[in-house]
PDB file of N, CA, C and O in Angstrom:
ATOM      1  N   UNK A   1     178.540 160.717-182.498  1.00  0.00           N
ATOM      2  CA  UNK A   1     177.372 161.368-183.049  1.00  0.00           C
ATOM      3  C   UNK A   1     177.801 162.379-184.101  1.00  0.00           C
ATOM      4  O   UNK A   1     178.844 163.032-184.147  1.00  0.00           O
ATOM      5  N   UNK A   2     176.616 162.361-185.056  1.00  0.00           N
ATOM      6  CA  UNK A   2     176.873 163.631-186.513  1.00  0.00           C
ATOM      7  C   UNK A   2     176.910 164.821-185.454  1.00  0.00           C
ATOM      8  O   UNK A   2     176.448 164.665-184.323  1.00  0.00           O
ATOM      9  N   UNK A   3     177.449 165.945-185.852  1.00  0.00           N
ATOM     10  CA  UNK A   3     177.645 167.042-185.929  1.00  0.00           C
ATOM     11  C   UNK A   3     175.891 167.761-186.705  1.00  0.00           C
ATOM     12  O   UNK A   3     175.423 167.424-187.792  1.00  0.00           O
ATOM     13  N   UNK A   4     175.357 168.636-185.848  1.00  0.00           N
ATOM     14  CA  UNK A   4     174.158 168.669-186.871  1.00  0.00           C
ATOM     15  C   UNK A   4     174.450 169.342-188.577  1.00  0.00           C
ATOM     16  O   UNK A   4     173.981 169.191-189.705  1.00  0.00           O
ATOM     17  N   UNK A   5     175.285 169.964-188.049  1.00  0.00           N
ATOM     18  CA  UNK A   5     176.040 170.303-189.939  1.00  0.00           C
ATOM     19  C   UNK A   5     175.758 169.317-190.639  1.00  0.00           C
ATOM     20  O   UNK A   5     174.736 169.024-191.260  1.00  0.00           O
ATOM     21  N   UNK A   6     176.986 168.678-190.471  1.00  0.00           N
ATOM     22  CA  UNK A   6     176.941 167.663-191.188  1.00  0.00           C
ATOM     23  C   UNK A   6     176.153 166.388-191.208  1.00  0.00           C
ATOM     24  O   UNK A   6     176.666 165.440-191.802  1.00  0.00           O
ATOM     25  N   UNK A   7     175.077 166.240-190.693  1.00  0.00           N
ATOM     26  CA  UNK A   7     173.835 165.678-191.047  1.00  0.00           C
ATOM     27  C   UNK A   7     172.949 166.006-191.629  1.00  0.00           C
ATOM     28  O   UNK A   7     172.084 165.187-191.937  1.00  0.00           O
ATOM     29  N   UNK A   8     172.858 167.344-191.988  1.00  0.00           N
ATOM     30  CA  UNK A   8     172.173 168.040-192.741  1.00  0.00           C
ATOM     31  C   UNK A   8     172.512 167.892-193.908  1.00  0.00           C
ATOM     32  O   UNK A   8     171.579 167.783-194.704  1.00  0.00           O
ATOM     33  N   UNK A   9     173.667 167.841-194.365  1.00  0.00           N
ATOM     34  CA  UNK A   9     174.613 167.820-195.527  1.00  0.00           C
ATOM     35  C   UNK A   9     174.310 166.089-196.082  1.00  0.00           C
ATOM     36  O   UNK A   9     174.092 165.592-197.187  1.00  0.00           O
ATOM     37  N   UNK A  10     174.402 165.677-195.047  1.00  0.00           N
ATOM     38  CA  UNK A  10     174.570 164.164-195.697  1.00  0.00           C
ATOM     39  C   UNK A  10     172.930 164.198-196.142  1.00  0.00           C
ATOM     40  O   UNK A  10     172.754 163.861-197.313  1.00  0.00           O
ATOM     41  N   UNK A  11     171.763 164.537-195.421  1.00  0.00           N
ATOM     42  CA  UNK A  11     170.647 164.132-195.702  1.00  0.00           C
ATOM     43  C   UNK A  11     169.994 164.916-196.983  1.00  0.00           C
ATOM     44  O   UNK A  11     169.042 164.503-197.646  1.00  0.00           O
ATOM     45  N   UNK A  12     170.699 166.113-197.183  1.00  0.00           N
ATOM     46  CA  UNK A  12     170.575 167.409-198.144  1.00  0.00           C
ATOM     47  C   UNK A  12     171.375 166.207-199.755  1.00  0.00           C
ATOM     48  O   UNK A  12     170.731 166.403-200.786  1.00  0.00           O
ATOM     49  N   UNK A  13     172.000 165.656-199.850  1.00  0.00           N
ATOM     50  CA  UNK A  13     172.997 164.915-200.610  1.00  0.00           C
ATOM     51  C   UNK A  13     171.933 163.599-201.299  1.00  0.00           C
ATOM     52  O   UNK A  13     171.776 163.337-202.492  1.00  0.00           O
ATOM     53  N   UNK A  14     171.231 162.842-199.957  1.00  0.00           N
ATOM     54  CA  UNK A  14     170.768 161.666-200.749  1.00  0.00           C
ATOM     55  C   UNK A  14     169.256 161.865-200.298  1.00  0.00           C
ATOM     56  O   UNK A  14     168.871 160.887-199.658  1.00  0.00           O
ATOM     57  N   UNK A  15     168.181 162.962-200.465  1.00  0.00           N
ATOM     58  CA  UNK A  15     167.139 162.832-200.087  1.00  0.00           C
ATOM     59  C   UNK A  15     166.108 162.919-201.744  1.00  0.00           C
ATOM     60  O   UNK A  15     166.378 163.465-202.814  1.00  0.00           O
ATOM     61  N   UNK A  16     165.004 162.186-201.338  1.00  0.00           N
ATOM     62  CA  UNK A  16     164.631 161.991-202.680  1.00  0.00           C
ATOM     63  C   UNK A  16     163.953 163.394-203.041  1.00  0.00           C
ATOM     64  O   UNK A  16     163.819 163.714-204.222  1.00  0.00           O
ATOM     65  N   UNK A  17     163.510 164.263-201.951  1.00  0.00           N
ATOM     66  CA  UNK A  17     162.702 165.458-202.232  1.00  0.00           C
ATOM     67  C   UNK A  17     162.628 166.363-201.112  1.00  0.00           C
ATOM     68  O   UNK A  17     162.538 165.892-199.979  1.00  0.00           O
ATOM     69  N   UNK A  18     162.654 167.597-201.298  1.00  0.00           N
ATOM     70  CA  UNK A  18     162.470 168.634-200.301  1.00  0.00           C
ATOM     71  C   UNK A  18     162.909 168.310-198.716  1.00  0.00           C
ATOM     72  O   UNK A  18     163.862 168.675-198.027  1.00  0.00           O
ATOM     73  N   UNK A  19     161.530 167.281-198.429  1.00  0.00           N
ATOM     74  CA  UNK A  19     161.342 166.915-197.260  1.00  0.00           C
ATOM     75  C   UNK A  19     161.697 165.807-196.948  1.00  0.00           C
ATOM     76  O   UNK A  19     161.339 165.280-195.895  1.00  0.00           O
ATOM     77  N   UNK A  20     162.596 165.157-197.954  1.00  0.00           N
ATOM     78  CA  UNK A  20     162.465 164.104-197.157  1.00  0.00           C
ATOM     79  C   UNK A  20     163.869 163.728-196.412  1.00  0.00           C
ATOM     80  O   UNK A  20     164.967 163.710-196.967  1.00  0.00           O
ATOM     81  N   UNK A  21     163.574 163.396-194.867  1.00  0.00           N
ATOM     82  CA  UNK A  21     164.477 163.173-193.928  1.00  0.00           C
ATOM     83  C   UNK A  21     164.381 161.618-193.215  1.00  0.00           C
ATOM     84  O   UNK A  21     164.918 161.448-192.121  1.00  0.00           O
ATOM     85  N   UNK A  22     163.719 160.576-193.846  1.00  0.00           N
ATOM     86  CA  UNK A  22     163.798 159.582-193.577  1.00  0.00           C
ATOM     87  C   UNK A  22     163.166 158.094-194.143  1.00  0.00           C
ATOM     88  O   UNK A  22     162.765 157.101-193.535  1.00  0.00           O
ATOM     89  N   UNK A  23     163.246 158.342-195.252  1.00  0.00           N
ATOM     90  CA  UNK A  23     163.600 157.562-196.196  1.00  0.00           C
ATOM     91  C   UNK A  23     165.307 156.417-196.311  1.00  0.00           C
ATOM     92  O   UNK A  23     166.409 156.937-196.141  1.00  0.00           O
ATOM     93  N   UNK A  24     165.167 155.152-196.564  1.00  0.00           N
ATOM     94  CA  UNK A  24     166.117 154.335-196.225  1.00  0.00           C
ATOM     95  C   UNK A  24     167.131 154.843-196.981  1.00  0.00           C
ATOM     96  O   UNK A  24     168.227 154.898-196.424  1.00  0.00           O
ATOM     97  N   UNK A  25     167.034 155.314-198.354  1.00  0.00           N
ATOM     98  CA  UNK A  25     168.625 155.661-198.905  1.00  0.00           C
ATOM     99  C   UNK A  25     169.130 157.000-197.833  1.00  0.00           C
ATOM    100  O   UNK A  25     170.319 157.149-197.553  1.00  0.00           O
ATOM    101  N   UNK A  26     168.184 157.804-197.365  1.00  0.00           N
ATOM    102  CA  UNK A  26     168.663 158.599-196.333  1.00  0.00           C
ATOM    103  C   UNK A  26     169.152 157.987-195.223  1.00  0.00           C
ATOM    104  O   UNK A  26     170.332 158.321-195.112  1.00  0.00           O
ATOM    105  N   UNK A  27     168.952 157.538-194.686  1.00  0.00           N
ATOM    106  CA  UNK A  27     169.165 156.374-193.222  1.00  0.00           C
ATOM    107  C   UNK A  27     170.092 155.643-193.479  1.00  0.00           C
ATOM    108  O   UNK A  27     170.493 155.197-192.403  1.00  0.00           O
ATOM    109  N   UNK A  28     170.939 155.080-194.663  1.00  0.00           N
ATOM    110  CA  UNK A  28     171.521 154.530-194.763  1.00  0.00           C
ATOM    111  C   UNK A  28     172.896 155.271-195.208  1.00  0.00           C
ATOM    112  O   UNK A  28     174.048 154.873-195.032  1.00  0.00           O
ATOM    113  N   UNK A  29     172.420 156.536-195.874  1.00  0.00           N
ATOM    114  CA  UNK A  29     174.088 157.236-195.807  1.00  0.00           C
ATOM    115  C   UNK A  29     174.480 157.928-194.549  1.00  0.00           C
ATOM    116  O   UNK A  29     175.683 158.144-194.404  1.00  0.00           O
ATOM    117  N   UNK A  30     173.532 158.370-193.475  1.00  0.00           N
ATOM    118  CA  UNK A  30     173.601 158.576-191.899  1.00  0.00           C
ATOM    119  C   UNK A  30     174.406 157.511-191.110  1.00  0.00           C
ATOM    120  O   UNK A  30     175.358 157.726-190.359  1.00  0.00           O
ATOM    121  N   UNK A  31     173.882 156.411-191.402  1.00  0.00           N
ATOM    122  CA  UNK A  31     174.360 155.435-190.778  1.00  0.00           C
ATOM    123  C   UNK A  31     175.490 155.193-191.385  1.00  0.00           C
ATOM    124  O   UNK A  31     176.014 154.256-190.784  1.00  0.00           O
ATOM    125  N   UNK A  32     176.207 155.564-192.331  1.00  0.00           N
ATOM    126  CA  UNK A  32     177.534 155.146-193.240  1.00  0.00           C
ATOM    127  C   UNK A  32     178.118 156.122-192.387  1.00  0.00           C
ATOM    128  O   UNK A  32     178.981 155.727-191.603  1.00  0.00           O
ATOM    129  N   UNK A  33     177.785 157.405-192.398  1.00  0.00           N
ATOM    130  CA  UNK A  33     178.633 158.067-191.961  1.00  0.00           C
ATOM    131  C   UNK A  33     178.797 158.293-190.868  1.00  0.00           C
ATOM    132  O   UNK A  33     179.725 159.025-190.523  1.00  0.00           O
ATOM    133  N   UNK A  34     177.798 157.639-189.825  1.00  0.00           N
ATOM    134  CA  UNK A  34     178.141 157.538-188.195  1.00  0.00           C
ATOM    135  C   UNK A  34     179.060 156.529-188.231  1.00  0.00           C
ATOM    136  O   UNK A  34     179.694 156.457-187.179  1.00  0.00           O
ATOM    137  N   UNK A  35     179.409 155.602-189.182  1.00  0.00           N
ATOM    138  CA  UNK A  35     179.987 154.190-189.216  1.00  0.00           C
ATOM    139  C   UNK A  35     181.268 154.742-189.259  1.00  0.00           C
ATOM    140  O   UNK A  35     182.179 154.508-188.465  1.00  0.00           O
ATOM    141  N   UNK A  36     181.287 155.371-190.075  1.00  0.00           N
ATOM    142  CA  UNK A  36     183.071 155.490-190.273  1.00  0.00           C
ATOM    143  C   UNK A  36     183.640 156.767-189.549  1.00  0.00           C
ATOM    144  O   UNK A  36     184.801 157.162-189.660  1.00  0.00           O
ATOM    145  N   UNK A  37     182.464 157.467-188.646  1.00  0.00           N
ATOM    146  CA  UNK A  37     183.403 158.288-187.551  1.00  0.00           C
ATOM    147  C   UNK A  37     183.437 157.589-186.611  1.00  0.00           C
ATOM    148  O   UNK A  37     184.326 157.816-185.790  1.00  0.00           O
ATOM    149  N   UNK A  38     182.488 156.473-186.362  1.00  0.00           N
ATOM    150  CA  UNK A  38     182.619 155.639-184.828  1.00  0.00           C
ATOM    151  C   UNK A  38     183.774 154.743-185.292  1.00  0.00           C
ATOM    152  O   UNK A  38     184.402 154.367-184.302  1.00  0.00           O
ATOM    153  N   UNK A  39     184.304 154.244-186.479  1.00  0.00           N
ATOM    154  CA  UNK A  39     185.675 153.574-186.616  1.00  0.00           C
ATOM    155  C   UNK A  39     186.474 154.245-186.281  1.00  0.00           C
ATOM    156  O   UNK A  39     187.116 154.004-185.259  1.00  0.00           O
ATOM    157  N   UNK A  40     186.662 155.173-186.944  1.00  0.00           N
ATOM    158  CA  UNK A  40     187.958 156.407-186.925  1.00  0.00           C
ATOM    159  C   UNK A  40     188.156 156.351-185.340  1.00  0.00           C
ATOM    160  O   UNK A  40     189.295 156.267-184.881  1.00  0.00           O
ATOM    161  N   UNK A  41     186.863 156.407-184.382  1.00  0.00           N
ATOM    162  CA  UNK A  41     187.564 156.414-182.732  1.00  0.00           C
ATOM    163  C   UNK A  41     187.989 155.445-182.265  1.00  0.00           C
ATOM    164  O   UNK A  41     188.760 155.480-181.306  1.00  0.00           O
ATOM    165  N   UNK A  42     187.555 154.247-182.878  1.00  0.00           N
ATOM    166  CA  UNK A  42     187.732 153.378-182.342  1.00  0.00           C
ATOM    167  C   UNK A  42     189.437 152.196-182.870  1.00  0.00           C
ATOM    168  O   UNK A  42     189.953 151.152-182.471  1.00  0.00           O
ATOM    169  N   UNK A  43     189.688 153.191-183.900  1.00  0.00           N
ATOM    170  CA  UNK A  43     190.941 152.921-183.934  1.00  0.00           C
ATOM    171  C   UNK A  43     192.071 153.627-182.894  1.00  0.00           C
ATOM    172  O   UNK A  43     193.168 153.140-182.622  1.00  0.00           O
ATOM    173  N   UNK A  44     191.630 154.649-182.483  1.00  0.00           N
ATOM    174  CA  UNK A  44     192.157 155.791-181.414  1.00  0.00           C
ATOM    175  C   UNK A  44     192.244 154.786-179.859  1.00  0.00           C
ATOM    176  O   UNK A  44     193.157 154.494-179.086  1.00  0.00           O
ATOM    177  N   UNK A  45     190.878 154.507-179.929  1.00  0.00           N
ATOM    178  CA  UNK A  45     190.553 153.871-178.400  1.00  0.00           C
ATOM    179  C   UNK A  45     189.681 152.868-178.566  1.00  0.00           C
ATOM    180  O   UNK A  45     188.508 152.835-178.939  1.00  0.00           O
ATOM    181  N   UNK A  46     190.916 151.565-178.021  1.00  0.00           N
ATOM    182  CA  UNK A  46     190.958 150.036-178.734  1.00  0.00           C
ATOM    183  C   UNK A  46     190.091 149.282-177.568  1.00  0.00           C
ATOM    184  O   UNK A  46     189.423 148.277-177.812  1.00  0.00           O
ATOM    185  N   UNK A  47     190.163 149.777-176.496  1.00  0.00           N
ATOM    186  CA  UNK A  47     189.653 149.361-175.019  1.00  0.00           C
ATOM    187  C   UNK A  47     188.000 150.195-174.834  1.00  0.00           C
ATOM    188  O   UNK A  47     187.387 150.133-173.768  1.00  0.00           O
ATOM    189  N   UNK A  48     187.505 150.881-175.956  1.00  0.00           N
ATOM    190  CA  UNK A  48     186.137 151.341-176.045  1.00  0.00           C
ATOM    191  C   UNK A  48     185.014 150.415-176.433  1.00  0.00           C
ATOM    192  O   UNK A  48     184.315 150.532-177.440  1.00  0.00           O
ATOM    193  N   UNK A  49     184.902 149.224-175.255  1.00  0.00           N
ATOM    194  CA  UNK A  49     184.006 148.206-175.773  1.00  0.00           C
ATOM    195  C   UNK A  49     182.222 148.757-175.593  1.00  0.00           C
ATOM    196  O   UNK A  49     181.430 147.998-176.151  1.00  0.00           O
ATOM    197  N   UNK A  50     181.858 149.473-175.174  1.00  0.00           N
ATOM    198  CA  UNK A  50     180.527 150.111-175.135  1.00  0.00           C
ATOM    199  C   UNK A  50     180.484 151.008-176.405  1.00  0.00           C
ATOM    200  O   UNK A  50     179.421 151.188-176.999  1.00  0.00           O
ATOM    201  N   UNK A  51     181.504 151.496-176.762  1.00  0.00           N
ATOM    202  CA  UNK A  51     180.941 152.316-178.373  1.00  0.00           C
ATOM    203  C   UNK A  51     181.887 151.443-179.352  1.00  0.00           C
ATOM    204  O   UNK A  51     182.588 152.107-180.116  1.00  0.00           O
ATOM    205  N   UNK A  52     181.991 150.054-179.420  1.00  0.00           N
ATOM    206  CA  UNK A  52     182.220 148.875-180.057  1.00  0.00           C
ATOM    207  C   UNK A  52     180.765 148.333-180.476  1.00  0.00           C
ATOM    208  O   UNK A  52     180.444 147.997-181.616  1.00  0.00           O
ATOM    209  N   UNK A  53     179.991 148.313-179.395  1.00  0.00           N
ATOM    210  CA  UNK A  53     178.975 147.721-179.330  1.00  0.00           C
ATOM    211  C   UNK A  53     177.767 148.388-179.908  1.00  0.00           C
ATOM    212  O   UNK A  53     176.798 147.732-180.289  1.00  0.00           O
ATOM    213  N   UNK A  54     177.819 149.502-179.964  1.00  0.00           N
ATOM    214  CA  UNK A  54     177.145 150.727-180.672  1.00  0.00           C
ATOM    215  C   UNK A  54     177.441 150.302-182.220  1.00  0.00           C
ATOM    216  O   UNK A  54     176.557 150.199-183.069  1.00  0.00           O
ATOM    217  N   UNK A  55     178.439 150.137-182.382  1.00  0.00           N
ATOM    218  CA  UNK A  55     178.713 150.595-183.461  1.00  0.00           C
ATOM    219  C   UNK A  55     178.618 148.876-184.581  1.00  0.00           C
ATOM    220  O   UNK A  55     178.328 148.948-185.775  1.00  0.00           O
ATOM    221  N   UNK A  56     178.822 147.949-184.110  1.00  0.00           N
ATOM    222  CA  UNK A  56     177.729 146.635-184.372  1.00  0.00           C
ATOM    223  C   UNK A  56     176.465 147.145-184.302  1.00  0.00           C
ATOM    224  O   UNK A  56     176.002 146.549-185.275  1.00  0.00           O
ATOM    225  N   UNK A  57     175.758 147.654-183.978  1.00  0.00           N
ATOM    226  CA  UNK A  57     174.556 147.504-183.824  1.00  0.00           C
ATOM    227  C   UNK A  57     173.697 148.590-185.398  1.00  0.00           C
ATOM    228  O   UNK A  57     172.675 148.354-186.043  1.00  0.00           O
ATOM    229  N   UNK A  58     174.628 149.651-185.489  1.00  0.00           N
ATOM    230  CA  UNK A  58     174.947 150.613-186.556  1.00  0.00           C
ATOM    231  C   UNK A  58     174.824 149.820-187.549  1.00  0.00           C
ATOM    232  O   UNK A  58     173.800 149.894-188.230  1.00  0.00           O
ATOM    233  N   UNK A  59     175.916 148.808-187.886  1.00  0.00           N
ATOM    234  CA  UNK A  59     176.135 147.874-189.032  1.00  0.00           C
ATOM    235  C   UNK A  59     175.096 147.420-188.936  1.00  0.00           C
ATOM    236  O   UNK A  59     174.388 147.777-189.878  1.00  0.00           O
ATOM    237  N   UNK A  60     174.610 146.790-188.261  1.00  0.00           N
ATOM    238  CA  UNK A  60     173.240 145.593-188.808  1.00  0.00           C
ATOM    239  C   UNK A  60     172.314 146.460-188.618  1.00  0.00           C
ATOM    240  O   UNK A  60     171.327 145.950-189.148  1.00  0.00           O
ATOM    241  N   UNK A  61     171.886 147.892-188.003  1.00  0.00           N
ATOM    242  CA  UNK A  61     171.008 148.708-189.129  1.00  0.00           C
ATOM    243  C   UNK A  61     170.707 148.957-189.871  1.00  0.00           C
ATOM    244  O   UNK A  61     169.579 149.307-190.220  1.00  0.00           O
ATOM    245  N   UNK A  62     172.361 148.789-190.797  1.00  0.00           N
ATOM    246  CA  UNK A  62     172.637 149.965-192.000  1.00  0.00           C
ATOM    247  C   UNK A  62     172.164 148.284-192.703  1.00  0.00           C
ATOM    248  O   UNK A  62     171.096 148.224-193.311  1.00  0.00           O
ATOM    249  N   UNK A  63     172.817 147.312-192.594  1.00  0.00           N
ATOM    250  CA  UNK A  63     172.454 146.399-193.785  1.00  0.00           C
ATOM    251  C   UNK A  63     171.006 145.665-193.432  1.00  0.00           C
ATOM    252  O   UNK A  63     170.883 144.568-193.978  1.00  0.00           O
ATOM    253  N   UNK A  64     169.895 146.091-192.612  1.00  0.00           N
ATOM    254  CA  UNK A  64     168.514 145.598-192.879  1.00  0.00           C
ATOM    255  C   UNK A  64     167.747 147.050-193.552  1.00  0.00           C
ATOM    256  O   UNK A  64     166.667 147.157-194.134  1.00  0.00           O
ATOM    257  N   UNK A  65     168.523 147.826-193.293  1.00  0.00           N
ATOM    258  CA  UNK A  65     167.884 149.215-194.309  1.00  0.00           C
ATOM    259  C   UNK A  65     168.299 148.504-196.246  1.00  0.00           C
ATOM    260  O   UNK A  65     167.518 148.246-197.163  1.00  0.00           O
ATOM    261  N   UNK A  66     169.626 148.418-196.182  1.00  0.00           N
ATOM    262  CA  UNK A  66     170.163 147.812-197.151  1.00  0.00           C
ATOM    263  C   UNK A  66     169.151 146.503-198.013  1.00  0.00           C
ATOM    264  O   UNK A  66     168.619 146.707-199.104  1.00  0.00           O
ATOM    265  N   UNK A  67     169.064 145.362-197.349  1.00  0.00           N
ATOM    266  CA  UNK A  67     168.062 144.745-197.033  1.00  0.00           C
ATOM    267  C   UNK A  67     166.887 145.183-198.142  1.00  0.00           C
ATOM    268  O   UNK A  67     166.735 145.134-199.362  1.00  0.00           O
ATOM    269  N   UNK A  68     166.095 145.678-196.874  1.00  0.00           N
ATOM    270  CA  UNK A  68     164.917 146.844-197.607  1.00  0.00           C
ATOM    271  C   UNK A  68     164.706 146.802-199.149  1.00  0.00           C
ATOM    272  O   UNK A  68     163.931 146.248-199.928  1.00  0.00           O
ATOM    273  N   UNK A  69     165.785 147.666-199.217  1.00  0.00           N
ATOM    274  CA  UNK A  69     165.885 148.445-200.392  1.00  0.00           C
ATOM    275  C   UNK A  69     166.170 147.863-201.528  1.00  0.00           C
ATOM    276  O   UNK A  69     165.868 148.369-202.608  1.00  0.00           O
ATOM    277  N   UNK A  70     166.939 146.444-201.376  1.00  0.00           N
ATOM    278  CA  UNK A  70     167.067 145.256-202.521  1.00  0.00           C
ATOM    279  C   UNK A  70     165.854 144.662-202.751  1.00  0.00           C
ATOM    280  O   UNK A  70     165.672 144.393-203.939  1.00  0.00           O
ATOM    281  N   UNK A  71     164.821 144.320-201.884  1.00  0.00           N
ATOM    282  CA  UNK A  71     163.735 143.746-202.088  1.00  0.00           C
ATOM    283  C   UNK A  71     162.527 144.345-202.791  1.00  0.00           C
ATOM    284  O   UNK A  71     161.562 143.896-203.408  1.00  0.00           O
ATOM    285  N   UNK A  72     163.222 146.186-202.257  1.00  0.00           N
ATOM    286  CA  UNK A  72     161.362 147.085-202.789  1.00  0.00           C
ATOM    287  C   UNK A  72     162.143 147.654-203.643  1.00  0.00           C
ATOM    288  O   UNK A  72     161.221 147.623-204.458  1.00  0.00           O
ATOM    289  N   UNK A  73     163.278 148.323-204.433  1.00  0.00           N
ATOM    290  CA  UNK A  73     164.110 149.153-204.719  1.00  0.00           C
ATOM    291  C   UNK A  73     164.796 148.648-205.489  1.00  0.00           C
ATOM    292  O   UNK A  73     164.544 148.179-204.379  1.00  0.00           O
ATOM    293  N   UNK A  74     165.316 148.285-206.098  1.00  0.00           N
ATOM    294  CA  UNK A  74     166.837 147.694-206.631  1.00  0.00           C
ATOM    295  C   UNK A  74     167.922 148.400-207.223  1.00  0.00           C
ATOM    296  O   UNK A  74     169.119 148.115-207.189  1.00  0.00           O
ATOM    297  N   UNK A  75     167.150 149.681-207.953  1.00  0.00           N
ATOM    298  CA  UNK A  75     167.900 150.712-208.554  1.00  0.00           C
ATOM    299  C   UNK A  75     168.034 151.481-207.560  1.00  0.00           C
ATOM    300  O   UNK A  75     169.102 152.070-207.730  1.00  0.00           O
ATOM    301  N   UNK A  76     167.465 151.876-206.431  1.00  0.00           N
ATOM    302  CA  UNK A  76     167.417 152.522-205.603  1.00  0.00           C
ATOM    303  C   UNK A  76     168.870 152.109-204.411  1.00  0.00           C
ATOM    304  O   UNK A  76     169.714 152.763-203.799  1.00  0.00           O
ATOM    305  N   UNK A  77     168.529 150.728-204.560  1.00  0.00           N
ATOM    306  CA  UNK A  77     170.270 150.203-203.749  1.00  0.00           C
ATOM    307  C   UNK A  77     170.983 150.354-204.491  1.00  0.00           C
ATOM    308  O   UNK A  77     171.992 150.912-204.060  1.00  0.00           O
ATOM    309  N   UNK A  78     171.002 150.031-205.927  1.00  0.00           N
ATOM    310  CA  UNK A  78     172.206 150.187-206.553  1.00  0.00           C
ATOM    311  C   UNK A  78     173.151 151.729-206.321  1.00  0.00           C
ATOM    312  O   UNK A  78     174.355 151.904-206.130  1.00  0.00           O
ATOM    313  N   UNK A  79     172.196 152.527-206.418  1.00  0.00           N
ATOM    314  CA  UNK A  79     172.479 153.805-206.670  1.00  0.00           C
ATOM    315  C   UNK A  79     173.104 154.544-205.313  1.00  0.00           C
ATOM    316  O   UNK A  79     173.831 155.528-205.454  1.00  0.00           O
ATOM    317  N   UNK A  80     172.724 153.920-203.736  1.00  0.00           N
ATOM    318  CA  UNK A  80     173.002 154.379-202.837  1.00  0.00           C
ATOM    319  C   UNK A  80     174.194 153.666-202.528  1.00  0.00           C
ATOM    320  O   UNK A  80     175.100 154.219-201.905  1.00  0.00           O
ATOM    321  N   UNK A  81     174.321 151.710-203.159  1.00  0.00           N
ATOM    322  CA  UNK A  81     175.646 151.542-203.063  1.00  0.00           C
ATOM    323  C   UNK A  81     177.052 151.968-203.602  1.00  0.00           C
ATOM    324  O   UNK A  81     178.237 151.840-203.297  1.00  0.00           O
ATOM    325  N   UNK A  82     176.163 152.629-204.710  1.00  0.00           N
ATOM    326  CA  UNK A  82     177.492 153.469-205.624  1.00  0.00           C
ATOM    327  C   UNK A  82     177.921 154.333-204.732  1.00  0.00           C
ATOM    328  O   UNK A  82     179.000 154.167-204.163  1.00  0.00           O
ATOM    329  N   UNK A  83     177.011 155.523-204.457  1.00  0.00           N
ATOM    330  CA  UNK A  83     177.006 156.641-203.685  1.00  0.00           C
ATOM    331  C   UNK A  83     177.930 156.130-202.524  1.00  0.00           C
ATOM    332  O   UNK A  83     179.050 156.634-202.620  1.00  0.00           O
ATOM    333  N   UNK A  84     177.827 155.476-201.700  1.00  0.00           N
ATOM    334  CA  UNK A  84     178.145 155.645-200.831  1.00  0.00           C
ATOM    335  C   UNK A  84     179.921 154.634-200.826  1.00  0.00           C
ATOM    336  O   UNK A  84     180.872 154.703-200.047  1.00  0.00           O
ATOM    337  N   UNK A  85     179.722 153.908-201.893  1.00  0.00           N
ATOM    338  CA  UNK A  85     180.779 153.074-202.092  1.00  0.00           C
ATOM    339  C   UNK A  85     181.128 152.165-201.223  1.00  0.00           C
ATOM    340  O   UNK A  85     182.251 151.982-200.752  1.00  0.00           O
ATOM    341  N   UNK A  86     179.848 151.411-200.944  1.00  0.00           N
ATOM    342  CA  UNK A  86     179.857 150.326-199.787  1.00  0.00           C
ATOM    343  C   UNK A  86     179.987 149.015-200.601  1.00  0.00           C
ATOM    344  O   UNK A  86     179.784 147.996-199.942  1.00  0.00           O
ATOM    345  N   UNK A  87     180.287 148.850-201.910  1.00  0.00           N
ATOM    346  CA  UNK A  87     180.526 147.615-202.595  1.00  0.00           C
ATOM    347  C   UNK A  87     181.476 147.368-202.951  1.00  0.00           C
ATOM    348  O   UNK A  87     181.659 146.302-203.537  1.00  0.00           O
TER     349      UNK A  87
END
């Protein structure tokens, strides 16, 4: 799990306005960045098949948000795939 700091930070980074806290380019750099601290453990602890399974489930969040955002958005993915450097 984020740290609330640093969820704040990430959502403060890609939000389109003031308020907004859940919007898909938001949701999708959350989910990037739960992604690559739930790797980081899971390179630590190889026998962690319950937050393995979490963390599949993360991925195919992050890419039907992804998804989304190619269909209604396009500049809008482009811009969060830059950002986030998932391409």
């Amino acid at each position: 799990m984020l740290a609330t700091k640093k969820k704040q930070a990430v959502i403060k980074k890609h939000q389109k306005h003031e308020k907004d806290t859940g919007s898909s380019q938001v949701q999708v750099a959350i989910l990037s960045t739960q992604i690559d601290e739930l790797a980081k453990h899971l390179k630590k602890h190889k026998k962690d098949n319950h937050s393995r399974r979490g963390l599949i489930k993360m991925v195919a969040d992050r890419r039907t948000h992804l998804k989304y955002l190619m269909r209604k958005d396009k500049a809008a993915y482009d811009e969060i795939m830059k950002k986030m450097e998932l391409a």
